[in-house]
C-alpha positions as CSV (number, residue, x, y, z in Angstrom):
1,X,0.0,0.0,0.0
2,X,1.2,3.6,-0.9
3,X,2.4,5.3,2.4
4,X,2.5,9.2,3.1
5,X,5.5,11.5,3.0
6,X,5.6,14.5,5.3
7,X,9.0,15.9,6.3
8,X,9.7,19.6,8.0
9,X,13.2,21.7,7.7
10,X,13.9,24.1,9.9
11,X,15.1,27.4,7.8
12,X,17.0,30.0,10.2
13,X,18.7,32.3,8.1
14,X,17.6,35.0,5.4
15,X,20.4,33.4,3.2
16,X,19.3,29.9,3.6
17,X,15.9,31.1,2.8
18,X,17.0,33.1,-0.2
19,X,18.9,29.7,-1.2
20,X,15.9,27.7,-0.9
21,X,13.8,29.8,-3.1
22,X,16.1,29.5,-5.3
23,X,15.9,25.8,-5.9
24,X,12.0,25.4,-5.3
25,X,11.5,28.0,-8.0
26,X,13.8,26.9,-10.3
27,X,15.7,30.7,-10.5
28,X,19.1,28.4,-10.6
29,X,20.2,25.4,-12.1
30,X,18.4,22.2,-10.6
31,X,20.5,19.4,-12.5
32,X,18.4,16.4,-11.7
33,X,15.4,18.7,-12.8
34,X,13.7,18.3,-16.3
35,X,13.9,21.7,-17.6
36,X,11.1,20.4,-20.3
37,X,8.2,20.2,-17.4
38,X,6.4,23.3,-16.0
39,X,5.9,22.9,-11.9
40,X,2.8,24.7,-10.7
41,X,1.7,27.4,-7.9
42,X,-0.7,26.1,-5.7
43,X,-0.7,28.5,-2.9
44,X,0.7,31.6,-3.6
45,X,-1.6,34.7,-2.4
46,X,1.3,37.0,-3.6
47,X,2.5,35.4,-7.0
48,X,6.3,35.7,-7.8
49,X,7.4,38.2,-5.3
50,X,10.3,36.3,-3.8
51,X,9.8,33.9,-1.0
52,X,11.9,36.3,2.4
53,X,9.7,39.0,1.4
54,X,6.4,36.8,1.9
55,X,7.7,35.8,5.2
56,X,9.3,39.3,6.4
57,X,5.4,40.8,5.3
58,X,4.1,38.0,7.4
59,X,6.4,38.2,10.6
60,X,5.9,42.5,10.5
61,X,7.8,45.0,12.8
62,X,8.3,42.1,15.4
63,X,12.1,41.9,17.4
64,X,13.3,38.6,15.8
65,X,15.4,36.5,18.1
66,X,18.9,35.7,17.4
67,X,18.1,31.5,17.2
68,X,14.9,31.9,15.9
69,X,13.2,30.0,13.2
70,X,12.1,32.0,10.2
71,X,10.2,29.5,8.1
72,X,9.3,26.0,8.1
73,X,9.6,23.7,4.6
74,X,7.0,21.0,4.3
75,X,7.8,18.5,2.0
76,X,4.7,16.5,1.3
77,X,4.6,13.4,-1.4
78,X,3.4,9.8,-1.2
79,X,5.7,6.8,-2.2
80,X,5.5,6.2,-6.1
81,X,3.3,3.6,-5.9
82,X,0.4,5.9,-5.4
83,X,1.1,8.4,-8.3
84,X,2.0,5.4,-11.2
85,X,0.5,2.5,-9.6
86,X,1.1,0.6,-12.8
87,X,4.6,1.2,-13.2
88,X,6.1,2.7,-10.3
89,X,10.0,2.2,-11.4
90,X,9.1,4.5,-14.6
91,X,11.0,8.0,-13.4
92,X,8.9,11.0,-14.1
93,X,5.2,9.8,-14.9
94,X,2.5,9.8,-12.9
95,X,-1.6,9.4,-13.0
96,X,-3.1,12.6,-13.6
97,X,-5.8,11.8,-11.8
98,X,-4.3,10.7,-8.6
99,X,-2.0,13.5,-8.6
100,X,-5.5,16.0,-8.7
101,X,-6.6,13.7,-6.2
102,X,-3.5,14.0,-4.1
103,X,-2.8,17.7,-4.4
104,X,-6.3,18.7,-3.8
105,X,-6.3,16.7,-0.5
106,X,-3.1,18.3,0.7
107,X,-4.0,21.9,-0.1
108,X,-7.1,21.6,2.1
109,X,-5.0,20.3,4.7
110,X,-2.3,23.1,5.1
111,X,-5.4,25.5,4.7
112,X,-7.2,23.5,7.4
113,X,-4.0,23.3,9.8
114,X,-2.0,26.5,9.4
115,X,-4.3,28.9,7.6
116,X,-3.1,32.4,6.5
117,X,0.8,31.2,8.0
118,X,1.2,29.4,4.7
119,X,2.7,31.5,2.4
120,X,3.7,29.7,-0.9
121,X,3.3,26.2,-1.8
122,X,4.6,24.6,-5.4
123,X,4.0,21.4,-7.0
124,X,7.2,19.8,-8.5
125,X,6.7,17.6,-11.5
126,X,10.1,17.8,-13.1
127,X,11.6,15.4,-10.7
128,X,11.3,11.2,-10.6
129,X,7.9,11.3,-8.2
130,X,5.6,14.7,-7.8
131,X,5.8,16.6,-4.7
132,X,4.8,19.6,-2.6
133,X,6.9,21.9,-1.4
134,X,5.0,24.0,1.0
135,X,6.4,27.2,3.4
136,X,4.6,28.7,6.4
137,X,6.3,31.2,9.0
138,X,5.9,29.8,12.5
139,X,3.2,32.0,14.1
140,X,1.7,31.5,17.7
141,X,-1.7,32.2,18.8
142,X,-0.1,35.6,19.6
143,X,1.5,36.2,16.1
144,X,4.9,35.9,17.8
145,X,7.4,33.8,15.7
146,X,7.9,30.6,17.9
147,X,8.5,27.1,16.5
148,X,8.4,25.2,19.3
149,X,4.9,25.5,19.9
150,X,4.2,24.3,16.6
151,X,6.8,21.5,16.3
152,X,9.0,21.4,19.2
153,X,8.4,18.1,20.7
154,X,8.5,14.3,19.3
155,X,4.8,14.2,20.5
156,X,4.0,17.5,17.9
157,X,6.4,15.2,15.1
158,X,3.6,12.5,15.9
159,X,0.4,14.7,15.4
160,X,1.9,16.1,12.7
161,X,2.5,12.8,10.9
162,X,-1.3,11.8,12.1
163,X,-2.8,14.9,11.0
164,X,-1.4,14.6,7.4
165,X,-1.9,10.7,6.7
166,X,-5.6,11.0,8.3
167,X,-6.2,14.3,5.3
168,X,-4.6,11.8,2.7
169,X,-5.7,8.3,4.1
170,X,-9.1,8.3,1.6
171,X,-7.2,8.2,-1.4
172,X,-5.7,4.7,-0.1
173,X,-2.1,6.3,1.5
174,X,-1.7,5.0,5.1
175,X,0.8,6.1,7.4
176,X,4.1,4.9,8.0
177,X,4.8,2.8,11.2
178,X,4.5,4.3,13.9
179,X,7.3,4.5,16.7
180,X,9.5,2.9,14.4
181,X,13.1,3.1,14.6
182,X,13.2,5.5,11.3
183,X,14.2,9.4,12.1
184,X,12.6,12.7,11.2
185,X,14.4,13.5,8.0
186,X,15.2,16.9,6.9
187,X,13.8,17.9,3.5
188,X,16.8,18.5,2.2
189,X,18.5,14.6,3.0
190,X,15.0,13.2,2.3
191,X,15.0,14.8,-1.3
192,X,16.9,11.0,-2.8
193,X,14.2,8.7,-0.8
194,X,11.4,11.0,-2.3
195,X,12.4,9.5,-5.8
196,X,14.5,6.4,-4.6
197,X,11.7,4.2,-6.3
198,X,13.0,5.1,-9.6
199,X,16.8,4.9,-9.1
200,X,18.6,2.0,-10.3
201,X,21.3,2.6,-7.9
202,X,21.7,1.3,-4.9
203,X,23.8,3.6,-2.5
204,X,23.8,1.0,0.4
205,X,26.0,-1.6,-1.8
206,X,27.5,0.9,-4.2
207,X,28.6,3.4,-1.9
208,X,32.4,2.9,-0.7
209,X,33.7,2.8,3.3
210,X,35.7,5.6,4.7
211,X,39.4,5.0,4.9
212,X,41.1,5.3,7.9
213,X,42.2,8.8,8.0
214,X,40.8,9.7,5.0
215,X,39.6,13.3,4.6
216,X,36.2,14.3,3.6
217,X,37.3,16.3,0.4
218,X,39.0,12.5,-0.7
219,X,35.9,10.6,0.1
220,X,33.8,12.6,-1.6
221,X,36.2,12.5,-4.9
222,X,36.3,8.9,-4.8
223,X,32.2,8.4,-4.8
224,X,32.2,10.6,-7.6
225,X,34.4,9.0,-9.5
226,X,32.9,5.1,-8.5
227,X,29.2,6.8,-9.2
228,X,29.8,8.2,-11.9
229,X,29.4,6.0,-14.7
230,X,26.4,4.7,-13.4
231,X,24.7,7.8,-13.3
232,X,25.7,9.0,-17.0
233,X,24.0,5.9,-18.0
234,X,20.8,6.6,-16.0
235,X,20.7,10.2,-17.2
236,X,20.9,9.3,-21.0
237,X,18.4,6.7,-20.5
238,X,16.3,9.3,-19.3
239,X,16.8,11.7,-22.2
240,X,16.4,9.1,-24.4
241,X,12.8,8.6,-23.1
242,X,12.4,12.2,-22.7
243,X,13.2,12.8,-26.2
244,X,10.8,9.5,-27.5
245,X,7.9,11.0,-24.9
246,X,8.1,14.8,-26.7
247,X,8.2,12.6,-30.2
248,X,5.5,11.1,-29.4
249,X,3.3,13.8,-28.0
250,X,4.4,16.4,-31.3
251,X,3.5,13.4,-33.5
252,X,-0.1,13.1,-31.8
253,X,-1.1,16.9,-31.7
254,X,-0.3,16.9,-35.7
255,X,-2.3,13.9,-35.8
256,X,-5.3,15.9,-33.9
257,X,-4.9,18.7,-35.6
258,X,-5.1,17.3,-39.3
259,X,-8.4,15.3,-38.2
260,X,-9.7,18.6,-37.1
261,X,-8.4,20.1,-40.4
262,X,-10.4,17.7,-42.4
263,X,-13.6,18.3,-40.5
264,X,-14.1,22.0,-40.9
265,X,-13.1,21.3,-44.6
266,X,-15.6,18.8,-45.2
267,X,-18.7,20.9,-43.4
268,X,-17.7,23.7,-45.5
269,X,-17.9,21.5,-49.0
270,X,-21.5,20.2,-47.4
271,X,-22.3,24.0,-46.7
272,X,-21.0,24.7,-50.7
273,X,-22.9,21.9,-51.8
274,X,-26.0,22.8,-50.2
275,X,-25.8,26.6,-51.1
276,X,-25.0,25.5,-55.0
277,X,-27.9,23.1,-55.3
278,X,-30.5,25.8,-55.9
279,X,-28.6,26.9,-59.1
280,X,-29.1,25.0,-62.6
281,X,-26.8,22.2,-63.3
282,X,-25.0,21.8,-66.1
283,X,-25.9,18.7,-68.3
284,X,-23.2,16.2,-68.4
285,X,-25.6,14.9,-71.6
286,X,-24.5,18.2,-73.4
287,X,-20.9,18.0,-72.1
288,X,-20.2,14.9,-73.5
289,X,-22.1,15.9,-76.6
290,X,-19.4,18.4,-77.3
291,X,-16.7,16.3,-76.1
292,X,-17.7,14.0,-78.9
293,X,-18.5,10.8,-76.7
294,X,-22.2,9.2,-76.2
295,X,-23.7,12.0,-74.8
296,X,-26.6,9.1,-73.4
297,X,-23.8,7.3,-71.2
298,X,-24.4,7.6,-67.1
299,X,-21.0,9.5,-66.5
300,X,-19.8,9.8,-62.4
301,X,-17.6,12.7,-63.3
302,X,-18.4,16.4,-63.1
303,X,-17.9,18.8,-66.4
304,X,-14.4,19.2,-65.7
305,X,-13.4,15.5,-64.3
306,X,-14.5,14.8,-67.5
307,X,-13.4,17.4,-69.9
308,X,-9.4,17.3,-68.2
309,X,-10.0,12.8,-68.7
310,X,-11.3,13.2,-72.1
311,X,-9.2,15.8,-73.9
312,X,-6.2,15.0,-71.7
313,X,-5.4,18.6,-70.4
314,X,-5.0,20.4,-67.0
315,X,-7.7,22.1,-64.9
316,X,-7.1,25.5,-66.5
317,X,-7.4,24.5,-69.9
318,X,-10.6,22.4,-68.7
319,X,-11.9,25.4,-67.9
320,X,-11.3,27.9,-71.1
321,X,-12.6,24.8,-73.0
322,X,-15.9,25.2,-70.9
323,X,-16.0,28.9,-71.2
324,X,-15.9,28.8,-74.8
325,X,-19.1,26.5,-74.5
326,X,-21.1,27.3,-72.0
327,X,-22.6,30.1,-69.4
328,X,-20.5,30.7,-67.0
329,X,-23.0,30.6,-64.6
330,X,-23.9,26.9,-65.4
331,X,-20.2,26.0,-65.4
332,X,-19.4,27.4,-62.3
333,X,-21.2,25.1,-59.1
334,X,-18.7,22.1,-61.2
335,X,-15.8,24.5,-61.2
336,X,-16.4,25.1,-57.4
337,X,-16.9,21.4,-56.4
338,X,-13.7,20.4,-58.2
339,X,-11.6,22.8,-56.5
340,X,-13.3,22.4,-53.3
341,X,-12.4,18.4,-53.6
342,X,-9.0,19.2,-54.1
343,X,-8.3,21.3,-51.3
344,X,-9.6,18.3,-49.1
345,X,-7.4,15.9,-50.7
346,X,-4.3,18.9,-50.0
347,X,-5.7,19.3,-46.4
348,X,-5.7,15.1,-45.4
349,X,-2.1,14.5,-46.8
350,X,-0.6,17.3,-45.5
351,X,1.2,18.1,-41.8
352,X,-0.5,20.9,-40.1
353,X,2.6,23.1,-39.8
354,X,3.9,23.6,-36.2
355,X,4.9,26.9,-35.1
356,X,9.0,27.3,-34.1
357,X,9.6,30.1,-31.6
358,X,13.2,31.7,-32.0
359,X,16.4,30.0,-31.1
360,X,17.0,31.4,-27.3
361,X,19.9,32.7,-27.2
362,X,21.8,32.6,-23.9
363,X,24.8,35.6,-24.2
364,X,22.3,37.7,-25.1
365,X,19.6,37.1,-22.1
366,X,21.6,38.4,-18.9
367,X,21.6,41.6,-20.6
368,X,17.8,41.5,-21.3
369,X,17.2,40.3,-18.2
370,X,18.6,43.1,-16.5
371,X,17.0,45.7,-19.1
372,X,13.5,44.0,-17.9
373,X,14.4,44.7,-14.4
374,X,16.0,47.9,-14.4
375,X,13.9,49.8,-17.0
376,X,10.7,48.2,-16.3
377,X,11.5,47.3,-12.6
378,X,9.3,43.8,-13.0
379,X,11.1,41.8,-10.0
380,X,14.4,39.8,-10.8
381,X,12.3,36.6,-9.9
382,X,9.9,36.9,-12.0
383,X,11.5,37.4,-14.9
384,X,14.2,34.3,-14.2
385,X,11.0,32.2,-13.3
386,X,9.5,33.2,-16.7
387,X,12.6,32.3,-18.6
388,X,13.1,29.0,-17.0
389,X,9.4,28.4,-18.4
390,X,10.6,29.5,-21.8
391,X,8.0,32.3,-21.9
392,X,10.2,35.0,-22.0
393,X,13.9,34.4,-23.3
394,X,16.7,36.5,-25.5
395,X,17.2,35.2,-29.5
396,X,20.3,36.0,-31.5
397,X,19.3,39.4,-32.9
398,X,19.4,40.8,-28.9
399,X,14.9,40.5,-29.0
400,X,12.9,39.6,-25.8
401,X,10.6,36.8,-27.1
402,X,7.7,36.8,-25.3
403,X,6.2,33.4,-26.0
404,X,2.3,33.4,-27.0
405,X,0.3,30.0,-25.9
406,X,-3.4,29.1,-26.8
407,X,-4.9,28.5,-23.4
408,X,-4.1,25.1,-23.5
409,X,-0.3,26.1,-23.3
410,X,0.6,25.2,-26.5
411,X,2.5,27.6,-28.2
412,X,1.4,29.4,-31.7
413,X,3.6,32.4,-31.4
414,X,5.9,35.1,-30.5
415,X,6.4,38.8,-29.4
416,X,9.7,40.0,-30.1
417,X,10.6,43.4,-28.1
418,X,13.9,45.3,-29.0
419,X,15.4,47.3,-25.9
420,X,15.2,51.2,-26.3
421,X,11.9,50.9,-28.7
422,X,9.5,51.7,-25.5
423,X,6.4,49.5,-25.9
424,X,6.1,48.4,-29.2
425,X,6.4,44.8,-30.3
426,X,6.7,43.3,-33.4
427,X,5.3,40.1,-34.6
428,X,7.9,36.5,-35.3
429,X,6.8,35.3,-38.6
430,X,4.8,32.5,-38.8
431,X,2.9,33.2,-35.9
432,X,-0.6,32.1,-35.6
433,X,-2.5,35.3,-34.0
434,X,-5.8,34.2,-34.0
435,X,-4.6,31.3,-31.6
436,X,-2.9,32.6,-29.0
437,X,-1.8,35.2,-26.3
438,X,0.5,36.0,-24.0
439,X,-1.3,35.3,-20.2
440,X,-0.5,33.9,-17.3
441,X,-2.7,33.2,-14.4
442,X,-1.7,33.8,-10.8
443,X,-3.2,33.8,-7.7
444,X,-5.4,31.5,-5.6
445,X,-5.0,27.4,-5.9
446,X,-3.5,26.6,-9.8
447,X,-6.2,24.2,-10.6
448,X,-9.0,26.9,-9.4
449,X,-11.0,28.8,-12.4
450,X,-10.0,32.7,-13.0
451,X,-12.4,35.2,-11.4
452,X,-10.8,38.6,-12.7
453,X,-9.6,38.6,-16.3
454,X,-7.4,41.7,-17.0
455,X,-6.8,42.1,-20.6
456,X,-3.4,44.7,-21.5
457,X,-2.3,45.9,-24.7
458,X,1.5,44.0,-24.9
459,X,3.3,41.4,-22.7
460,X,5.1,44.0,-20.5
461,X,2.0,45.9,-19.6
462,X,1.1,42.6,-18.7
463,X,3.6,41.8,-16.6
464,X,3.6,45.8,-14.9
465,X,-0.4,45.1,-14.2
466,X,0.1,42.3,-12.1
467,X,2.6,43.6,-10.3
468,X,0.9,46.6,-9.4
469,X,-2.2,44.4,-8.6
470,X,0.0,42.3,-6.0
471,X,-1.6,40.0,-3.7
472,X,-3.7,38.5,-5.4
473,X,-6.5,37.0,-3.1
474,X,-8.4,35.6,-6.5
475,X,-7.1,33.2,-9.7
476,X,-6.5,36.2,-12.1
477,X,-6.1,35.6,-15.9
478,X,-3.9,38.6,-17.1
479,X,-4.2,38.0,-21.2
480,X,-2.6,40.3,-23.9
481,X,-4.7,41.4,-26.9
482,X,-2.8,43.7,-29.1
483,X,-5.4,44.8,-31.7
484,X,-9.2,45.5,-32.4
485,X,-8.5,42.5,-35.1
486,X,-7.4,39.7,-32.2
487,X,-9.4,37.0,-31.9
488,X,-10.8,36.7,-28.2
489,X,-10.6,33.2,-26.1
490,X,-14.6,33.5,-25.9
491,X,-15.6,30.9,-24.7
492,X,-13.1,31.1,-21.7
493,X,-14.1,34.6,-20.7
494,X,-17.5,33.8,-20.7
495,X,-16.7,32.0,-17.7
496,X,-14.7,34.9,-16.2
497,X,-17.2,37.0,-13.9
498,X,-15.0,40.0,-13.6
499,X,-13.1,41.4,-17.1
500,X,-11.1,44.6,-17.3
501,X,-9.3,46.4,-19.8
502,X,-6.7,48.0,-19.9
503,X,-6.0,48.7,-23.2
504,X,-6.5,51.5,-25.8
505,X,-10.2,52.8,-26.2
506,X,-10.2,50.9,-29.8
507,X,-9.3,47.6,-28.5
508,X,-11.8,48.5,-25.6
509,X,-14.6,48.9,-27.6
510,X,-14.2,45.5,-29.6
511,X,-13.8,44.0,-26.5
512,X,-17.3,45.1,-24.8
513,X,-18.8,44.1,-27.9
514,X,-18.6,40.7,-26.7
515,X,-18.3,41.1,-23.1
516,X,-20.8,44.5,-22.5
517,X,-19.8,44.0,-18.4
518,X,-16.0,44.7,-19.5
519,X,-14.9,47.7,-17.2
520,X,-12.6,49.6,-18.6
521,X,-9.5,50.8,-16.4
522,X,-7.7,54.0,-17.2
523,X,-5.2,52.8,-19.4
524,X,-1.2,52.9,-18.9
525,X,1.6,52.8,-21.0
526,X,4.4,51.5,-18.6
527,X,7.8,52.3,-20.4
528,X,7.9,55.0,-17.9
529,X,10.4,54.0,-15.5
530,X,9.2,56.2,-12.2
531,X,5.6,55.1,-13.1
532,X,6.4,51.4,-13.0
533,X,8.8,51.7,-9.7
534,X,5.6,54.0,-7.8
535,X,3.5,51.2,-8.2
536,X,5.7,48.5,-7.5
537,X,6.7,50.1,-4.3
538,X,3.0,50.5,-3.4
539,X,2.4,46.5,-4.4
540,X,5.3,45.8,-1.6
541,X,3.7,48.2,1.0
542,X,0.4,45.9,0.9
């Protein structure tokens, strides 16, 4: 039977903090991290502002003690049995499902047992099994920072342990034994045993003994070097799969999207057929008359099947040849059929194409990056997490591509933004408009539907409007429409109570056309340094 995973570190430092927001939101280099897979936000009231200044907001003016604990990690998974039940050795899969399941179950229970003193929580799915990485700042009943109450005795351990396998134990987790001679595990050592299912290693029997004498600096140098081939063999296995998995899933979406191709095709030859069948037809007797064949035959073909068959010629010949014969109005419901066949036939043999963003180029970003932050002022964090996500990245002509994404989160296009040109953007080639937009959504549990929509003009307005709009109590959908032309995700915002704009009056008015309760906010154009620093000072003062 699956068994639950709770483990709690102790964080007592503002630079161990900093360092472990750092690798829980992926802002450095996570090696046995698959850079492919998005993690998710699933409490995070604040959205991207950087985890010490969540927990210095939530401790306030209070003296902090010299030994005092500033923030407690939860790790929270269940063994691997529970998320791939089927195949629980396979690194990095899991059942969607069960993972809802599971992360549903666990948010109610940190909002049950700690309330407003959990400040972020993420779900990791880039590593071997998913897990939940939760932080809360070790409040009192008085607000007074003090740990010990909370988990200062064996006995607390225990009830913590209960509390979290009773809020998991309907899914079919259970508890691990109780008063068993394992230890309380920080997060940091327990990290391997969350994904120790999946390792092919075993460190008991492949690890060496210390030498006598031996210093740590040798020990360590000799693991590496008796690990290593072992794990270059693991980690090209897994990009091997990696690689077949992304194969496989382009292979299917071109598959889905030519079936949905031929569809709309065929309705609209039905819809042709049906409009052309109240005009005169032209006699295929008459045709074949003036073809010089038995004009009394039953013939399958239309007029030009059968004129480009009999006289042996191409369609634009078939059609002069029919001109020269007959009305044009009786000729043309066989011209239009024809060419409306053949445009099926193009549309089921051919690949959909699939859009390519820009090669990302990585000289050029740490000089974007700091343009975004320094000219724009949009938090240092929030741009790396956004890059790590490869939806906002540097290509080779020194361009910020912002990354457009159907809703979906595939990706149909690009924004490219050239430093010093204020806020103007200019459109990668090949980009399907009508089929995506730069968003995000922030705010509230990740699975939870947007309540707010707030719809800007470009991605950095974007970026400046939720900012400025930090916390966010609600799921917010912050979606870019850059022209009166843009086709609007309709049938999302319909389920979107509240929808603002905050674009130019043109855009506005297209916009109200379909959503009349659209409230317009007075709209910003946020190249204006000063501007964007006033209201990011006020979002930090909240």
């Amino acid at each position: 039977m699956p068994f639950a995973i709770c483990r709690i570190q102790k964080i007592k430092s503002w630079g161990a903090l900093k360092f472990n927001f750092s690798h829980t939101a992926r802002t450095r280099e996570t090696p046995n991290a698959n850079q492919d897979v998005t993690n998710k936000a699933i409490i995070d009231n604040y959205n991207y502002i950087n985890l010490e200044t969540l927990v210095r907001d939530k401790i306030g003016s209070q003296k902090i003690r010299s030994n005092a604990v500033l923030a407690v990690e939860i790790l929270l998974s269940a063994s691997a049995d529970y998320f791939r039940p089927h195949a629980p050795n396979e690194a990095g899969i899991y059942d969607k499902q069960r993972l809802n399941k599971f992360v549903n179950a666990t948010v109610k229970w940190l909002q049950t047992s700690w309330g407003e003193k959990v400040v972020q929580a993420q779900l990791h799915l880039d590593e071997m099994t998913p897990h939940i990485h939760a932080y809360l700042v070790p409040l009192d009943e008085r607000g007074k920072l003090n740990c010990k109450a909370l988990f200062g005795t064996r006995s607390k351990m225990y009830q913590l342990q209960d509390s979290f396998a009773n809020a998991v134990k309907h899914l079919g987790i259970s508890r691990g034994i109780k008063g068993s001679t394992a230890t309380y595990e920080k997060v940091r050592k327990y990290y391997g045993a969350v994904n120790q299912d999946s390792s092919v290693i075993n460190l008991e029997s492949s690890l060496p003994q210390p030498q006598p004498q031996e210093d740590s600096e040798s020990y360590r140098n000799r693991v590496i070097e008796i690990l290593t081939p072992q794990v270059e063999t693991i980690n090209h296995q897994l990009n091997e799969r990696d690689r077949i998995l992304k194969r496989k899933a382009e292979l299917k979406q071109t598959a889905i999207r030519s079936e949905q191709l031929r569809q709309e095709l065929e309705a609209q030859i039905q819809i042709l057929k049906a409009k052309l069948g109240n005009q005169p037809d032209l006699s295929m007797s008459l045709v074949a008359y003036e073809l010089g064949i038995n004009p009394d035959k039953q013939y399958d073909d239309n007029a030009v099947d059968l004129v480009m068959k009999v006289n042996e010629c191409n369609f634009n010949d078939a059609v002069v040849w029919l001109c020269d014969r007959f009305d044009q109005s009786l000729i043309l419901p066989d011209i239009k059929e024809y060419t409306a066949r053949q445009a099926l036939a193009i549309a089921q043999n051919a690949q959909p194409t699939i859009f390519t963003p820009p090669t990302p180029s990585k000289s050029n970003w740490e000089r974007m990056k700091d343009y975004l932050t320094q000219e724009y002022l949009i938090p240092q964090e929030l741009v790396q997490m956004l890059n790590q996500r490869e939806l906002i990245y540097a290509d080779d002509k020194e361009n910020i591509v912002f990354v457009s994404r159907d809703l979906s989160g595939e990706v149909t296009g690009a924004y490219l933004h050239t430093p010093g040109n204020k806020n103007n953007f200019d459109i990668y080639p090949q980009s399907k408009r009508h089929k995506g937009w730069f968003h995000l959504s922030v705010g509230g549990y990740y699975q939870q539907p947007s309540t707010n929509a707030i719809i800007t003009s470009s991605p950095i307005e974007a970026l400046s409007a939720m900012i400025r709009n930090t916390p966010h109590t609600d799921r917010t959908l912050y979606l870019t429409v850059d022209s009166r032309y843009s086709q609007l995700p309709l049938q999302a915002l319909k389920e979107i109570p509240r929808i603002f704009t905050a674009t130019s009056k043109d855009i506005t008015t297209a916009i109200q056309e379909n959503f009349p309760h659209a409230k317009s906010l007075k709209y910003f154009s946020l190249h204006r340094k000063n501007y964007v620093k006033d209201i990011y000072d006020q979002s930090l003062e909240r």
